[in-house]
C-alpha positions in Angstrom: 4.7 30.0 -30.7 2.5 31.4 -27.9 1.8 35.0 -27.1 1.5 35.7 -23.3 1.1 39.6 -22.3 3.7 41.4 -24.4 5.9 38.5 -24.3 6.7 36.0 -27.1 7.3 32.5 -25.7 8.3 29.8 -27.9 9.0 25.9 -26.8 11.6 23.7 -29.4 13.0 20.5 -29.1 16.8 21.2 -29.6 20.0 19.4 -28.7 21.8 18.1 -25.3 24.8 20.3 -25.9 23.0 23.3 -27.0 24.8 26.0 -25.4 21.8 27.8 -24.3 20.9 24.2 -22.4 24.2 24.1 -21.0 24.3 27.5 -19.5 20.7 26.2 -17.9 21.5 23.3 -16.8 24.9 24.7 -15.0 23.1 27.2 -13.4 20.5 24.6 -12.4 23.5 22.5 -10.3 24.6 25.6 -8.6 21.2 26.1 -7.1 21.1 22.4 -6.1 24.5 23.2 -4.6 23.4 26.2 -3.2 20.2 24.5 -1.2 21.9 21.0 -0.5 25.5 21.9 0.4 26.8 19.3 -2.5 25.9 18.4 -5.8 22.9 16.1 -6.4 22.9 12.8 -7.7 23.8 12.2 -10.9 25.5 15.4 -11.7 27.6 14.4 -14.5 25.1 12.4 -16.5 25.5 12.7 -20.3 23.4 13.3 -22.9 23.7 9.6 -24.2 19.9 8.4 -23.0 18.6 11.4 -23.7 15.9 11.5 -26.2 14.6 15.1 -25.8 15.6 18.5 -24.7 12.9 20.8 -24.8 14.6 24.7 -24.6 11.7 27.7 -23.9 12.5 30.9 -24.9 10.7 34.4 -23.8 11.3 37.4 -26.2 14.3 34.9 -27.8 15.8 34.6 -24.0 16.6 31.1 -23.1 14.5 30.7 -19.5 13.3 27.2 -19.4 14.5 23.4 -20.1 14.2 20.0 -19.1 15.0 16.8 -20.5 13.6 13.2 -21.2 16.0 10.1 -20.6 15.6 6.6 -21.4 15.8 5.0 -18.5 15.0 0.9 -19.9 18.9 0.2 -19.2 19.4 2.8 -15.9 16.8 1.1 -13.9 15.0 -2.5 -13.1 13.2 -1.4 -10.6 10.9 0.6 -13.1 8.6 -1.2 -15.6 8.9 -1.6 -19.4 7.7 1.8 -21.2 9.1 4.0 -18.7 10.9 7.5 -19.1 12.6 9.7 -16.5 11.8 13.9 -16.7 15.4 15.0 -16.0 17.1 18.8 -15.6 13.8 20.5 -15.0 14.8 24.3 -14.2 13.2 27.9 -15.2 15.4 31.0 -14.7 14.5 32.8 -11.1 13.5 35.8 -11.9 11.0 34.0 -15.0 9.1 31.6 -11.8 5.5 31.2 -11.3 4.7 32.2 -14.8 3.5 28.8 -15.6 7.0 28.3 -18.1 7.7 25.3 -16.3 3.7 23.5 -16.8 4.9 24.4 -21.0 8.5 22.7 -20.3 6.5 19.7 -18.4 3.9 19.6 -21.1 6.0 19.3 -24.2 8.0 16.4 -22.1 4.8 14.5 -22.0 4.3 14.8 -25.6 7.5 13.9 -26.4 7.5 10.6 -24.0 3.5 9.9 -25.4 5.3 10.0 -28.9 8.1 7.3 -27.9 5.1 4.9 -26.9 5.8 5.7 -23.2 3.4 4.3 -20.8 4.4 6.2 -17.8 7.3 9.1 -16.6 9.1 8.9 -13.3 11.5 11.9 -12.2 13.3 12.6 -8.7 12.7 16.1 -6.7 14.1 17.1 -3.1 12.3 17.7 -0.5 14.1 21.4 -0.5 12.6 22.4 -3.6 8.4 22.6 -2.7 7.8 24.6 -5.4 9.2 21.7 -8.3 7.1 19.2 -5.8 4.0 21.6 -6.4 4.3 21.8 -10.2 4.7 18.1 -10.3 1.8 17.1 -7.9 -0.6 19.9 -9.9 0.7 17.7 -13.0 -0.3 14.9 -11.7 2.6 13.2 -10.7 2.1 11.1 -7.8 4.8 9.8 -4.7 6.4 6.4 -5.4 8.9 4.4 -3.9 12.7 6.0 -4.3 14.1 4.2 -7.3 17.7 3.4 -8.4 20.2 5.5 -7.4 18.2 7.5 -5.3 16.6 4.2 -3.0 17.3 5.4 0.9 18.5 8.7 -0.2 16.8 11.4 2.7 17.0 14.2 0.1 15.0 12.6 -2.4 11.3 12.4 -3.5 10.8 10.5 -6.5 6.9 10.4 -8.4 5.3 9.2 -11.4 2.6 9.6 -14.2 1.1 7.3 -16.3 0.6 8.3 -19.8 -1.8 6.0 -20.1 -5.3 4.7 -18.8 -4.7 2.8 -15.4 -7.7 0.9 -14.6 -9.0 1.9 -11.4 -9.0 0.4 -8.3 -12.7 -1.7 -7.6 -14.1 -0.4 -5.0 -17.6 -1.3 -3.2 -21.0 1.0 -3.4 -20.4 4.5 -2.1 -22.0 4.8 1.2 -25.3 6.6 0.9 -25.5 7.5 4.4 -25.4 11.2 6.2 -22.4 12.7 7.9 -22.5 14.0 11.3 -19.6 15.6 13.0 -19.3 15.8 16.8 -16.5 17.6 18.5 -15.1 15.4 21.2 -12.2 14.9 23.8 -8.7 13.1 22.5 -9.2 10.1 25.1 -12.7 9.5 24.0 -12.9 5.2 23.3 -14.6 6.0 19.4 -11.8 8.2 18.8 -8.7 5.9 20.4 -10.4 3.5 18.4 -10.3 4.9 15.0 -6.5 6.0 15.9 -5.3 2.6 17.1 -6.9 1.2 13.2 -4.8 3.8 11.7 -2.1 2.4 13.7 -2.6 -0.4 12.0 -2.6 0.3 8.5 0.6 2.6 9.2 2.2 -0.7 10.4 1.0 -2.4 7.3 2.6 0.3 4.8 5.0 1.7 6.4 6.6 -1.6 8.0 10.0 -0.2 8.7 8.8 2.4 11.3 7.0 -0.7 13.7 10.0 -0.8 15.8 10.5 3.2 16.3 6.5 2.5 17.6 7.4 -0.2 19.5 10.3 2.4 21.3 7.9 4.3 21.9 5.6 2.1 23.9 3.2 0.9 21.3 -0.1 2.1 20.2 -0.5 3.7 23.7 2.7 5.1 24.3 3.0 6.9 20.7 -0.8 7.9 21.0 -0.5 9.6 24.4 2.5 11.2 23.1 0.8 12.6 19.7 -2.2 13.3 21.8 -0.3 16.6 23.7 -1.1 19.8 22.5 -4.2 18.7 20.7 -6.8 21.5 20.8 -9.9 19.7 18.9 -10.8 16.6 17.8 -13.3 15.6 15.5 -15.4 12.5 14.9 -16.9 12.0 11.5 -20.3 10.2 12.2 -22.3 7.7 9.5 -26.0 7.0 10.5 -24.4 7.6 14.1 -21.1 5.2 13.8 -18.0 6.9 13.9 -15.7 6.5 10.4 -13.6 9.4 10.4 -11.1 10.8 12.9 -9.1 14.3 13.0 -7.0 16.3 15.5 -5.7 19.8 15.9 -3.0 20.3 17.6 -0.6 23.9 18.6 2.6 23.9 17.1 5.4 22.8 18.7 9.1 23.6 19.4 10.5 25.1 15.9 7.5 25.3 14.0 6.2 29.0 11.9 4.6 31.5 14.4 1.0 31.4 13.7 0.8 27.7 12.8 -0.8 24.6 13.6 -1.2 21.1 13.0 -3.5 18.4 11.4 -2.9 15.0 13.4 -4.4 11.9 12.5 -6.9 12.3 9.7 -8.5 8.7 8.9 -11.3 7.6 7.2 -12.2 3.9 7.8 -11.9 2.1 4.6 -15.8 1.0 4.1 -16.7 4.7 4.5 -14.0 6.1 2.0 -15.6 8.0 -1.1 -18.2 9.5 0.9 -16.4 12.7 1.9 -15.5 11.9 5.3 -11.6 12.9 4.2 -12.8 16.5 3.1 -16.3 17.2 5.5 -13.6 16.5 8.6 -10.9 19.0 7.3 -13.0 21.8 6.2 -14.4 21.4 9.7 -11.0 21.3 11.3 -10.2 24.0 9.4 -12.8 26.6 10.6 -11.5 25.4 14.2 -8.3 26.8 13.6 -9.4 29.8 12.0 -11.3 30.1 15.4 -8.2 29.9 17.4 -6.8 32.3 15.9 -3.9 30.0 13.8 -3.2 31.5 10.1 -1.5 28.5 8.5 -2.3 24.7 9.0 0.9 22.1 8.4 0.3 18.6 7.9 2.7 15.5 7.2 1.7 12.6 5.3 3.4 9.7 3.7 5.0 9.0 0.3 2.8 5.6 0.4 -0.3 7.6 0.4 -1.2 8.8 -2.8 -4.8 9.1 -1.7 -3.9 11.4 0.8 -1.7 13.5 -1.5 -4.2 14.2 -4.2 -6.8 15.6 -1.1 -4.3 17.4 0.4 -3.3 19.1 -3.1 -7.1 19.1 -4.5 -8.4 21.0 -1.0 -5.5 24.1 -1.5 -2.4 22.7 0.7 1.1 23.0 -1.0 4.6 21.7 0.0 7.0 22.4 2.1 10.2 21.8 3.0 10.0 19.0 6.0 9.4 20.9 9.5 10.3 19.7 13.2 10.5 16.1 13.4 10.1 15.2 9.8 13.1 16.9 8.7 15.4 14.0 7.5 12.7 11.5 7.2 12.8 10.1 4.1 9.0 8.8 4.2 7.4 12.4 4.5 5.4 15.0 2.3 5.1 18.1 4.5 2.3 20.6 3.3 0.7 24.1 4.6 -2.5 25.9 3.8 -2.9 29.7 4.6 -6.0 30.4 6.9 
């Protein structure tokens, strides 16, 4: 039992069919309903690999669930050890009041308790607030699993509950960072773009032949290119390592906005803060022109990417302009 202000909250562990967690979890699928046009996936599930219902109460008013499944049978696409967050949902008018991090917490403990090594749960790309809490958590993008694999209106992520040993990586680069403002076609910057082209091929294979419709490296660069305002070299001992772009908004998007294109950092210069020097940089440029939001789109096969967005004050969106439907996307915003 916590005290917050006035208010009494308390978290317990209670039943699938308590009523309170019914009447929750119904009004949970009508606002699915009401934001997807049809129920979500999954809708009728039962209670039978459920191993924990967590039930928060403020002032003895049911506000808050969410539910832990064991999902060893469900899936076999997901590893041993692995548990599924399900029916995550706080009351409306009881939002941003942190009732859901409690909810998400207690989960944790629960699946930590059960000898979990990691939790996996599906979001939609309609609901950027649940995507916020879960990034914040530390929940990370992952490939769709199970039932939701190819589905456009879902996000799935995951946490591991346990040490992950981290990726080897080679000595930081001790060298100095220079930025230098230049022009879209010049050959340092084509040439940092046409390596990201690359390694977009490489993990995003599926979208090679909408790049190949589109002429290529050249033909897709030239389009991205108009519109683009600034662009920003990131320089190491005087070799270029980084790349961003700003660029106006285009047909559709908020009034007042603009956009971050092609932030890359080539891989032997990663951990030096080439990512964050460039945006903070890019940044103060829009501020300059006069933008008050940035948006940005990046891919659920960059986790990297995800965790700077999130760790340099962007949050998510629902998809805008021409990554509405895509299935790939994260779409964030940052007020200026």
């Amino acid at each position: 039992m916590t005290a917050a202000g006035e208010r009494t909250v308390t978290v317990d562990v209670v039943a699938w069919d308590h009523p309170d967690v019914v009447r929750l979890r119904d009004a949970q699928q009508a606002e699915l309903r009401d934001r997807y046009g049809e129920d979500d996936i999954g809708h009728d599930m039962t209670g039978e690999d459920i191993v924990g219902v967590v039930l928060l109460r403020v002032d003895g008013e049911p506000v808050a669930t969410g539910a832990l499944r064991d999902v060893d049978a469900a899936y076999d696409d997901l590893a041993p050890g692995t548990g599924e967050v399900k029916r995550m949902y706080v009351v409306p008018g009881h939002r941003g009041r942190g009732y859901s991090r409690l909810v998400l917490t207690e989960l944790e403990r629960i699946a930590t308790a059960q000898d979990w090594r990691c939790l996996v749960l599906e979001s939609g790309p309609l609901q950027p607030e649940a995507i916020g809490l879960y990034l914040r958590a530390g929940y990370l993008p992952i490939e769709n699993y199970g039932e939701y694999a190819g589905v456009v209106d879902s996000r799935c992520f995951a946490k591991w509950l346990v040490p992950v040993p981290e990726v080897e990586r080679g000595p930081r680069y001790a060298g100095r960072v220079e930025l230098e403002h230049t022009d879209w076609r010049d050959p340092r910057a084509v040439a940092l773009r046409r390596a990201m082209h690359e390694f977009n091929g490489w993990r995003y294979p599926e979208l090679l032949p909408v790049f190949e419709a589109a002429g290529g490296f050249d033909g897709d660069d030239a389009q991205q290119g108009v519109g683009v305002r600034s662009t920003i070299l990131a320089l190491l001992d005087g070799e270029p390592v980084g790349h961003v772009a700003l660029r106006d908004p285009r047909e559709g998007y908020p009034p007042g906005s603009a956009e971050v294109k092609k932030l890359f950092v080539d891989g032997a210069a990663r951990g030096a803060g080439v990512a964050r020097t460039l945006m903070r940089a890019l940044e103060a440029d829009a501020r300059t022109a006069g933008f008050t939001q940035l948006l940005l789109q990046t891919g659920v096969r960059q986790p990297e990417a995800v965790r700077l967005y999130v760790s340099e004050g962007y949050r998510p969106v629902a998809p805008f302009g021409p990554y509405a439907g895509d299935l790939l996307s994260l779409c964030f915003v940052k007020a200026l």
